[in-house]
C-alpha positions as CSV (number, residue, x, y, z in Angstrom):
1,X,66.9,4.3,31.1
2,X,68.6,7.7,30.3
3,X,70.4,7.7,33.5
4,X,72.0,4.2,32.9
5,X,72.7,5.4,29.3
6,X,74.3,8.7,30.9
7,X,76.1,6.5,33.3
8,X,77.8,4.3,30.2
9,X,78.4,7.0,28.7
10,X,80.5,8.6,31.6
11,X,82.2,5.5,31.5
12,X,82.8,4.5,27.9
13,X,83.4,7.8,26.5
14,X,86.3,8.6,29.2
15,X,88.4,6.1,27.2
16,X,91.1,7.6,24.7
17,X,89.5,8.2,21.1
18,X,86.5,6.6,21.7
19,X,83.4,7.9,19.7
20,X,79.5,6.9,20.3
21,X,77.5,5.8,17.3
22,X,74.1,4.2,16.6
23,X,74.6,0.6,15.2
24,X,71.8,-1.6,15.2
25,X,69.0,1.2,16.6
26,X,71.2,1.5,19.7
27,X,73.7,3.4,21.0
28,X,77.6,1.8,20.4
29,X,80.9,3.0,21.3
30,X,83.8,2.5,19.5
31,X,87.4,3.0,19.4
32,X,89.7,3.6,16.6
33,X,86.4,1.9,14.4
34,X,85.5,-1.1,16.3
35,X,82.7,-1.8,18.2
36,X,83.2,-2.3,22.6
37,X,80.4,-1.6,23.9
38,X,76.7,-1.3,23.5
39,X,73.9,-0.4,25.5
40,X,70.5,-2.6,24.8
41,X,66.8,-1.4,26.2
42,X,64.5,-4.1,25.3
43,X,66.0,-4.8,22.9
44,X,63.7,-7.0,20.6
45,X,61.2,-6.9,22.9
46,X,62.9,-8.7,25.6
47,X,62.4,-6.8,28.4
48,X,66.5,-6.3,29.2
49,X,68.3,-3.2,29.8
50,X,71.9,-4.1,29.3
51,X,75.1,-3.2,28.4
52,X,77.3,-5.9,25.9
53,X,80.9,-6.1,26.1
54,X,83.7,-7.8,24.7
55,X,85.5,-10.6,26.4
56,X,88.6,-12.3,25.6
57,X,86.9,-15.1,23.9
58,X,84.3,-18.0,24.1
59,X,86.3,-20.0,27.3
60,X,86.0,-16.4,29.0
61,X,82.6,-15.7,28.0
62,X,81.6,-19.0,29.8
63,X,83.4,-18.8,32.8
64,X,81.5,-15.3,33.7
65,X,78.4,-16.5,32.6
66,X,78.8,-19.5,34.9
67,X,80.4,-17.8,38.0
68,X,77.4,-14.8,37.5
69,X,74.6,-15.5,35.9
70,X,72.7,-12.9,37.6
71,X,75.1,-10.5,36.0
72,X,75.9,-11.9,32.5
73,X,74.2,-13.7,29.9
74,X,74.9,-14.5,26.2
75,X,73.7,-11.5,24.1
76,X,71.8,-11.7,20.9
77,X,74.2,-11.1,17.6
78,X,76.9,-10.9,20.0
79,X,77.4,-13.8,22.1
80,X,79.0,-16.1,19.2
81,X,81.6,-13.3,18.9
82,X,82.6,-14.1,22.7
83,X,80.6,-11.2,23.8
84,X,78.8,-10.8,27.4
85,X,75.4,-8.9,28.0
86,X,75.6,-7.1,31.7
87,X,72.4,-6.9,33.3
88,X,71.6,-2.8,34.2
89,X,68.6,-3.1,36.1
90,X,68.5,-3.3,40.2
91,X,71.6,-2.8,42.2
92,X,74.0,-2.4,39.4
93,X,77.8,-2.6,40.5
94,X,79.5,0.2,38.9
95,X,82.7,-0.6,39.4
96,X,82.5,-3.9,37.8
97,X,80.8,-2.4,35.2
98,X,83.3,0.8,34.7
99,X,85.8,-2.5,34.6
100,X,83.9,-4.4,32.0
101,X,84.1,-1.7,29.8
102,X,87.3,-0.8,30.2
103,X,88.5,-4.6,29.7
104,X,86.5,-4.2,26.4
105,X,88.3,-1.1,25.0
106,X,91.4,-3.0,25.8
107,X,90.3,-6.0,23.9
108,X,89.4,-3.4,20.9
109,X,91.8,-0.7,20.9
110,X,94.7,-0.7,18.5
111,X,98.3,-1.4,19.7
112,X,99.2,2.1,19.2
113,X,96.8,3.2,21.9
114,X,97.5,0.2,24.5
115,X,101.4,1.2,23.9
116,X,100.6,4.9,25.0
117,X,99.2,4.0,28.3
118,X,96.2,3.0,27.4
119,X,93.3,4.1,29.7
């Protein structure tokens, strides 16, 4: 688990003003004050190591689910906000997760940032 969490953290933190914070018991990053990612370990006792991200919305949230369901799923708290869970265990793609991530900033960040370049 602490090397995934290292991992995320390589990833999310590399994003412009982004700052990690417990919400919830586990470990959340933010930008400019809201919430794009979290990492989940079992979280509830249900034996998932994940990390939940932001998507553009529910029609989004469904078409990944569908096309991947080995990847994504429908995260607790989350998933009625259009959020996906990304499954960390096995043979994780990194890049697709590195992309999640950044996708979720975008969906997060304020204008001012996106307008600067972004990531």
């Amino acid at each position: 688990m602490t090397d995934l969490l290292s991992r995320l953290r390589e990833a999310a933190l590399a994003l412009p003003e982004t700052e990690e914070r417990e919400s919830h018991g586990q470990p959340t990053f933010f930008v400019a004050g809201k919430q794009f990612a979290q990492f989940r370990d079992d979280h509830h006792d249900d034996g998932l190591t994940v990390v939940c991200v932001r998507t553009g919305g529910a029609d989004e949230q469904a078409m990944l689910i569908e096309a991947a369901p080995q990847v994504y799923s429908r995260p607790a708290y989350l998933g009625p906000s259009g959020w996906v869970s990304m499954d960390l265990t096995g043979e994780v793609d990194w890049p697709l997760v590195d992309d999640r991530i950044a996708r979720s900033w975008e969906l997060a960040a304020p204008r001012r940032l996106l307008e600067a370049g972004g990531r």
